[in-house]
C-alpha positions in Angstrom: -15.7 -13.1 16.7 -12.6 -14.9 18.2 -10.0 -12.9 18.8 -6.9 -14.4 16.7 -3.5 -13.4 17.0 -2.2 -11.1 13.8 -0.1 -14.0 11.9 -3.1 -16.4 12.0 -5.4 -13.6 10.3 -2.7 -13.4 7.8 -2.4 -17.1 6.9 -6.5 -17.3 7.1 -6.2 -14.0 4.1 -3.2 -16.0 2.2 -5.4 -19.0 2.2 -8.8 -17.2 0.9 -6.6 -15.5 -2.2 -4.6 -18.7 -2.8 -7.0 -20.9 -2.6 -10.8 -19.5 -3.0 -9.7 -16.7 -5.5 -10.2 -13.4 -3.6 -8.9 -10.5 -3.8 -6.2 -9.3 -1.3 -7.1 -5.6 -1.1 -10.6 -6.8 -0.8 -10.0 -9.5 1.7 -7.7 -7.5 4.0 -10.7 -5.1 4.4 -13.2 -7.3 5.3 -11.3 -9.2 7.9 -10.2 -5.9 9.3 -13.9 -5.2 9.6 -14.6 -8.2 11.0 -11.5 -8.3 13.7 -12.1 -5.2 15.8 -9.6 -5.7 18.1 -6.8 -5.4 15.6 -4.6 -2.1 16.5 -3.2 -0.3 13.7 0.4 -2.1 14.1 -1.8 -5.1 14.0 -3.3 -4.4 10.2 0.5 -2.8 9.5 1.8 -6.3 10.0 -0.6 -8.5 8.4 -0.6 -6.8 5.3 3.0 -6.8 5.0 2.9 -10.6 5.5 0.2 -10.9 3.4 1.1 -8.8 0.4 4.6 -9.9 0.7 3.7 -13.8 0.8 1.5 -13.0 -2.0 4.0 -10.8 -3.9 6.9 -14.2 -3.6 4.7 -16.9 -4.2 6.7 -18.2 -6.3 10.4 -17.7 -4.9 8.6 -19.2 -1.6 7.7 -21.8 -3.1 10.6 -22.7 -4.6 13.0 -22.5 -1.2 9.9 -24.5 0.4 10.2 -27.1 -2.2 14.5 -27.5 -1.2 13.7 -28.4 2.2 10.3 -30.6 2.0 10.0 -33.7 0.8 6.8 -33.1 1.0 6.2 -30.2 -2.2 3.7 -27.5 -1.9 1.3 -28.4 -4.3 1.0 -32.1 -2.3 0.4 -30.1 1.1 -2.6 -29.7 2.8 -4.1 -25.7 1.7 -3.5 -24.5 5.8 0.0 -26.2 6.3 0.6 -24.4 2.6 -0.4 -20.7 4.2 1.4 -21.5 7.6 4.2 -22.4 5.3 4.5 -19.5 3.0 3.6 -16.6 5.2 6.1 -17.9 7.8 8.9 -18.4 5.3 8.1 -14.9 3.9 8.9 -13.8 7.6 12.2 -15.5 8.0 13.5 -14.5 4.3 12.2 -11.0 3.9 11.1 -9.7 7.4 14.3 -8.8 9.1 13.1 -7.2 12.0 10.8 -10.6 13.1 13.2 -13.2 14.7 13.1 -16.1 12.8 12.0 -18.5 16.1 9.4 -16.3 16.4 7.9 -17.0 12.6 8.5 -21.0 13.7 7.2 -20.5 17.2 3.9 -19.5 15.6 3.7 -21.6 12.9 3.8 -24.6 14.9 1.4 -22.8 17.3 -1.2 -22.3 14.3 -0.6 -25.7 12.9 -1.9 -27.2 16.2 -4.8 -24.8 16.6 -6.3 -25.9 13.4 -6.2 -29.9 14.6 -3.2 -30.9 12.7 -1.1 -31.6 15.9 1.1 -34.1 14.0 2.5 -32.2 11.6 3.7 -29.4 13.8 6.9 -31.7 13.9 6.9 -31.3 10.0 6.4 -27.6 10.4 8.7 -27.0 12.8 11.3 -29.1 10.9 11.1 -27.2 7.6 10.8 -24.1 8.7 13.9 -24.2 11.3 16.0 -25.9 8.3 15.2 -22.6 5.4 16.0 -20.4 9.0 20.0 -21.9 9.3 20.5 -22.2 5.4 18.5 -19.3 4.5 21.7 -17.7 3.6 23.2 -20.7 1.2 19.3 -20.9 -0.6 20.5 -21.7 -4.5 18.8 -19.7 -7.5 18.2 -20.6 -10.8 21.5 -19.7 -13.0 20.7 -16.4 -14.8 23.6 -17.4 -17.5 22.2 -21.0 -18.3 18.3 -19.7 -18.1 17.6 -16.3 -17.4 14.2 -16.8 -17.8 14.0 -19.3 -15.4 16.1 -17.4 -12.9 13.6 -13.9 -13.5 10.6 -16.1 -12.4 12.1 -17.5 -9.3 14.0 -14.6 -8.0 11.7 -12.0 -8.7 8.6 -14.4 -8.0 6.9 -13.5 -11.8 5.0 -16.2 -13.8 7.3 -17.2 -17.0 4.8 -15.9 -19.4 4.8 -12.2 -18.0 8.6 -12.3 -18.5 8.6 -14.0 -21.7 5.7 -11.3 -22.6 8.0 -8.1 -21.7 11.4 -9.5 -22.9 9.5 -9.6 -26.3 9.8 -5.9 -25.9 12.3 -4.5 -23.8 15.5 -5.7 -23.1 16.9 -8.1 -20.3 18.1 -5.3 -17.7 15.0 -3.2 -18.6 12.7 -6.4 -17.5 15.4 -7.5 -14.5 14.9 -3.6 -13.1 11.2 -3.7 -14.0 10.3 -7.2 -12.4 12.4 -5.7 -8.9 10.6 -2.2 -8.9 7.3 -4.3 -9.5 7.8 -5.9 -5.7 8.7 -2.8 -4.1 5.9 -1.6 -1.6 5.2 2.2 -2.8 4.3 4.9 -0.6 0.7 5.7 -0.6 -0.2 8.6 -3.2 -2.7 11.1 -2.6 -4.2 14.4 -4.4 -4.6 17.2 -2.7 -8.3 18.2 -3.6 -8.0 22.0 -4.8 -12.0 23.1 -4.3 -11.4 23.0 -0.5 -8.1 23.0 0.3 -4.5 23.5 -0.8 -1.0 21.2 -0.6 0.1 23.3 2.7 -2.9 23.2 4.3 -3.7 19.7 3.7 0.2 18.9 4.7 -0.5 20.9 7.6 -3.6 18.7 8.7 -2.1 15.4 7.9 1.1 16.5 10.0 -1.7 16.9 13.2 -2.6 13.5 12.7 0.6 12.4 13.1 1.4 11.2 9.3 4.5 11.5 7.6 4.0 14.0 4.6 6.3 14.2 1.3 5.3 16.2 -1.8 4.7 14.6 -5.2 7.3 13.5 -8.1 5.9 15.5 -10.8 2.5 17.4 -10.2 1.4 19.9 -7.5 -1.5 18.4 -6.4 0.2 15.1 -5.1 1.6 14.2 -2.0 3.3 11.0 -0.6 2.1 9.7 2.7 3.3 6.9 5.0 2.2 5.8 8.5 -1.3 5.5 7.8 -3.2 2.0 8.6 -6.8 3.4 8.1 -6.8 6.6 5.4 -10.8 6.2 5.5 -10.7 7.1 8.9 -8.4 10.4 8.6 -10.2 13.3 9.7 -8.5 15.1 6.1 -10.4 12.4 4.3 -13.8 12.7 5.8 -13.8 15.9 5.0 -12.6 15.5 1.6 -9.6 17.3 1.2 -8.0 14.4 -0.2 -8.2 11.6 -2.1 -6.0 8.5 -3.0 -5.1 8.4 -6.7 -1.5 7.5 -8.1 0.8 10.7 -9.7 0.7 8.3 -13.3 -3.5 8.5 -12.7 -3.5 12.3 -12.2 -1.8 12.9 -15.7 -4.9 11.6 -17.1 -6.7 14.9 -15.6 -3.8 16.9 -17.1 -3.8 15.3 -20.4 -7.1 15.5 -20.8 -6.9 19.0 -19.6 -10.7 19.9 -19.2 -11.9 23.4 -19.1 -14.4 25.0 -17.4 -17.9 24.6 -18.7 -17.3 21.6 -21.2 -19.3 18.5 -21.6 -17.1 15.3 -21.0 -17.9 11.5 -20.6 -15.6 8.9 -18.6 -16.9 5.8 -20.3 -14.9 3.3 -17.7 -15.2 5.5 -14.3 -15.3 3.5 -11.5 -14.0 3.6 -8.5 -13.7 7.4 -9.6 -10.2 8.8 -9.1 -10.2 10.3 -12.9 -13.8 11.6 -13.0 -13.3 13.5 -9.8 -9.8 14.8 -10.2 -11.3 16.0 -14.1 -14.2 17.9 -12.1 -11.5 19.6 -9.5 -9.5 20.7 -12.5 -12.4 22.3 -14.3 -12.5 23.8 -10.5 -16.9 22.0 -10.6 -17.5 24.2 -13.4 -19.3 22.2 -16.6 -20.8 18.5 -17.2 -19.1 15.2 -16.1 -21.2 12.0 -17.4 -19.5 8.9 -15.4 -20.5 5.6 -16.5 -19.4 2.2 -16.1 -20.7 -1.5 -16.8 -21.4 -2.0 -12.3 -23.8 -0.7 -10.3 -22.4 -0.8 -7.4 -18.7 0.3 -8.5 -20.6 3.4 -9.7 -21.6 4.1 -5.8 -18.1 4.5 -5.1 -18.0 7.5 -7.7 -21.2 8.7 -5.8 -19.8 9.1 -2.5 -16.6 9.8 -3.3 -17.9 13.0 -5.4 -20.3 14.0 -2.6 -17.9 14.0 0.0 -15.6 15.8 -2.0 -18.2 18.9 -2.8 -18.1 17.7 -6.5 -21.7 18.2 -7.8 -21.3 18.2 -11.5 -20.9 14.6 -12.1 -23.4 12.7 -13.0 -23.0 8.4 -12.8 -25.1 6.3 -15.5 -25.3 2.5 -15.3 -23.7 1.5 -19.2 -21.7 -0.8 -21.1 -19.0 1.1 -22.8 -19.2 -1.5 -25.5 -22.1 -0.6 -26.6 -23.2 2.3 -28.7 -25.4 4.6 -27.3 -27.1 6.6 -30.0 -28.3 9.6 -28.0 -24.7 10.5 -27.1 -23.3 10.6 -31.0 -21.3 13.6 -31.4 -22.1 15.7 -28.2 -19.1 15.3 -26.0 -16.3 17.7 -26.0 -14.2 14.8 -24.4 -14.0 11.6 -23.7 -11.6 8.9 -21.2 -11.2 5.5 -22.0 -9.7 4.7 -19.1 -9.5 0.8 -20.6 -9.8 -2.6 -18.8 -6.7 -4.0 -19.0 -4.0 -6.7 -17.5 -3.1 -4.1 -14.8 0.5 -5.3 -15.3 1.7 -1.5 -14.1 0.0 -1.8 -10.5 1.6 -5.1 -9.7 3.6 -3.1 -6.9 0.1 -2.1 -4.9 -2.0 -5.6 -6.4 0.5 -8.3 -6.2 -2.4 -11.0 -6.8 -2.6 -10.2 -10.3 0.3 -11.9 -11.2 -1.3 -15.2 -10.4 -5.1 -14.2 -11.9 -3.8 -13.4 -15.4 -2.7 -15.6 -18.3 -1.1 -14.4 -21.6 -4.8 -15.8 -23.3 -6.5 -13.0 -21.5 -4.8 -10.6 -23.6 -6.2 -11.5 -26.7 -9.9 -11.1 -25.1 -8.6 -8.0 -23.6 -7.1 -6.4 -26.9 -11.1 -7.4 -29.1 -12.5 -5.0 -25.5 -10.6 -2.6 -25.8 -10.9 -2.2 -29.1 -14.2 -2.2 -29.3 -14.3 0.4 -26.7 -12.3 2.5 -28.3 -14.4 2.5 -31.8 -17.9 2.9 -29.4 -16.2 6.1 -27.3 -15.2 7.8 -30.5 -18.1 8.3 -32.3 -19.4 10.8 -29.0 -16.5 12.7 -29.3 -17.9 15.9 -30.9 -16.2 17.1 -34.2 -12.3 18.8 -33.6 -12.7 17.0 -29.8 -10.7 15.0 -27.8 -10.5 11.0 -26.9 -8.1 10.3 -24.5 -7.2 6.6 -23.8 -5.7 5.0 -20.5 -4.3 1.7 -18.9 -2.5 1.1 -15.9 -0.7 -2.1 -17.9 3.0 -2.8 -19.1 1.8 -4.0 -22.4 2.5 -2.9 -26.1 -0.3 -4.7 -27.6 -3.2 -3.1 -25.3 -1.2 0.5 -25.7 0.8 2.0 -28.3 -0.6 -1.1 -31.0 -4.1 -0.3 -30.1 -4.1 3.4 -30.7 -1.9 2.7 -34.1 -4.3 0.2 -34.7 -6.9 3.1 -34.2 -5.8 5.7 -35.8 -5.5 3.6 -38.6 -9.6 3.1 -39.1 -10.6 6.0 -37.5 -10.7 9.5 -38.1 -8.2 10.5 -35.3 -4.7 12.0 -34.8 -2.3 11.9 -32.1 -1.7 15.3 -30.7 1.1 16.8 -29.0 0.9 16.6 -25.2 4.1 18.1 -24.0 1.5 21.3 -23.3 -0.1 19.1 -20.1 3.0 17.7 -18.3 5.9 18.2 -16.0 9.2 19.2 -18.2 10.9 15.7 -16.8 8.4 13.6 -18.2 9.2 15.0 -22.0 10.4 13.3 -24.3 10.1 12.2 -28.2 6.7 10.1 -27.2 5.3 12.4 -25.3 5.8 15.1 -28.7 4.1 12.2 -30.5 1.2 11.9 -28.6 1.7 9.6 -25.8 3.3 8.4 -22.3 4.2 5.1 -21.0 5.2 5.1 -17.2 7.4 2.4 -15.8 7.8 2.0 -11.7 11.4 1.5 -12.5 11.8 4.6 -14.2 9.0 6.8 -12.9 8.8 5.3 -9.3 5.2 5.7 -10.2 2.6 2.7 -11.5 3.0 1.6 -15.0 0.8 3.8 -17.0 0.1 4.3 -20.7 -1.4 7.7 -21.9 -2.6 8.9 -25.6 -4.3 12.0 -26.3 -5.9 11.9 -29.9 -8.3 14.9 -31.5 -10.8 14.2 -34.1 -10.6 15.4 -37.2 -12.9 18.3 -38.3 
């Protein structure tokens, strides 16, 4: 394959998730893949371009719109991705000379054929480079609404959603903590290693180490291009899960020898961690709706030593008579908006409308109703999201504890001290990057009633 310089990969990624749909995790992997010669700088910097471009699509837009005549929704899709990734450069990469980000653009512009609009390019770009400084938002005072969406690059209907429910320095701080880049989280996998050790190993291989927020098992790791190809990670004593994922394990708080079922359980970050927790002892039945997601429970399990899992090709929607009453606990870890891993998945802003909730909500309902009647009686159901969203949290489980014969339990027992509080006493968590510096995450543990 033609070896293209690193910005050029990154506007050819911009333009597949802008305008064929992809994924950005998923299309940043494959074109790694696909360009060997990329050095680990080399992937560093193109995903910073590209999840940053992606992540201020919208304040991009808006400064690109000042200085064109020509608006962004008129432009051809390539001059659009030279465009935006390059202006993502000059505003929020301070270390990249802005000459540099035009240099390039107008290189790129004449690579793909389009020779005469390099001038166009070239013109716009060097004009948001000398003003960048004088740029004019939205008014917060006259339409803070208006000036959320542009400055913090959020669709009006996510903001509109949240305000609904938290005030307007709770979304402010919640839309900015939302763009921030997190360090990668890991857990330490107990069965073959511990914290020192594994901190030990990643230190050899030269990878700055810093220990978790709130549970033992987690550490903070940065300086890492490739984790797949860690030595720590072949062997397993690792694996990459956010600290508001690993309270699900603690919440849950399996015990040795008990039956349990993860009804939504790919890629496997929950089912695995349950297993280490119940240190491989007992019965883990994994399921979920894809065949193929439910490989990446397999091989994550087998590589780390986790033998008590067992993955099952099913619909958590649908009941499954055989399984009535026979689980000592159950996860529904939900399909949701994913409004609390915006941070790590900028695209979702732009793949989500507010009339996906609605479908979402009847889902995880229906879920919900489905999971319980497995849950064996005086066991436990424990339901999940990794979404900012009252209506597919707290009003689902009031909604289901309303119909069903469940109660929220106390589950102050299974967390850190600082995460305490009147909620958690209640039955549940909710998570906020702002507050937590972790994902947003919503937690209930419920028991059935005997």
């Amino acid at each position: 394959m033609e070896k293209l310089n690193p910005r050029e990969i990154a506007v050819n990624i911009i333009s597949e998730i802008n305008e064929e749909g992809a994924y950005s995790n998923i299309s940043l992997k494959e074109n790694f893949s696909n360009y060997r010669h990329l050095t680990d700088l080399d992937k560093a910097f193109i995903t910073t371009i590209v999840n940053g471009t992606i992540r201020y699509l919208l304040t991009i837009d808006y400064v690109i719109n000042q200085f064109s005549k020509t608006k962004t929704k008129k432009m051809k899709a390539v001059i659009r991705s030279i465009l935006r990734s390059s202006v993502y450069q000059i505003l929020f990469m301070d270390k990249v000379p802005a000459s540099a980000a035009c240099n390039e653009a107008v290189k790129i512009t004449k690579r793909r054929g389009l020779s005469g609009l390099a001038g166009f390019v070239n013109g716009v770009l060097r004009n948001i480079s000398r003003n960048k400084d004088n740029i004019i938002y939205p008014d917060p005072h006259k339409d803070f609404i208006n000036y959320l969406s542009i400055k913090h690059s959020f669709p009006k209907w996510i903001i509109e959603y949240w305000l609904d429910h938290y005030s307007k320095e709770f979304v402010e701080e919640l839309c900015h903590a939302s763009n921030i880049n997190p360090k990668v989280s890991i857990r330490c996998n107990l069965l073959k290693s511990d914290v020192d050790s594994l901190t030990d190993s990643l230190l050899k291989e030269n990878i700055d180490v810093s220990k978790g927020l709130y549970l033992k098992e987690a550490l903070y790791i940065s300086k890492t291009s490739s984790i797949s190809e860690l030595d720590s990670f072949k062997k397993g004593l690792f694996q990459v899960q956010d600290e508001s994922s690993m309270l699900v394990g603690h919440i849950v708080n399996p015990k040795v020898g008990e039956k349990i079922l993860d009804v939504c359980s790919a890629p496997g970050g929950k089912s695995t961690h349950l297993a280490e927790l119940m240190n491989n002892k007992g019965y883990i039945l994994a399921r979920d709706i894809h065949e193929n997601k439910l490989n990446l429970v397999k091989s994550s399990a087998k590589r780390l030593g986790i033998d008590i899992i067992e993955s099952q090709v099913k619909d958590a929607s649908a009941i499954d008579e055989k399984m009535l009453n026979k689980m000592d606990k159950v996860l529904v870890d939900a399909p949701c908006s994913g409004l609390g891993i915006i941070r790590k998945k900028p695209d979702i802003k732009w793949k989500k409308e507010n009339s996906d909730l609605k479908e979402l909500i009847g889902i995880q309902r229906r879920i919900l109703e489905v999971s319980s009647k497995y849950v064996n009686k005086d066991g436990v159901l424990v339901y999940s999201t990794c979404t900012i969203s009252e209506k597919e949290n707290l009003e689902n489980i009031e909604w289901f504890i309303k119909n069903f014969d469940f109660v929220l339990e106390d589950i102050d027992p299974y967390i850190p001290k600082k995460l305490q509080n009147e909620n958690s006493k209640q039955g549940y968590i909710k998570l906020y990057p702002h507050i937590h510096n972790t994902d947003g995450f919503f937690i209930a543990r419920l028991r059935r009633k005997n």
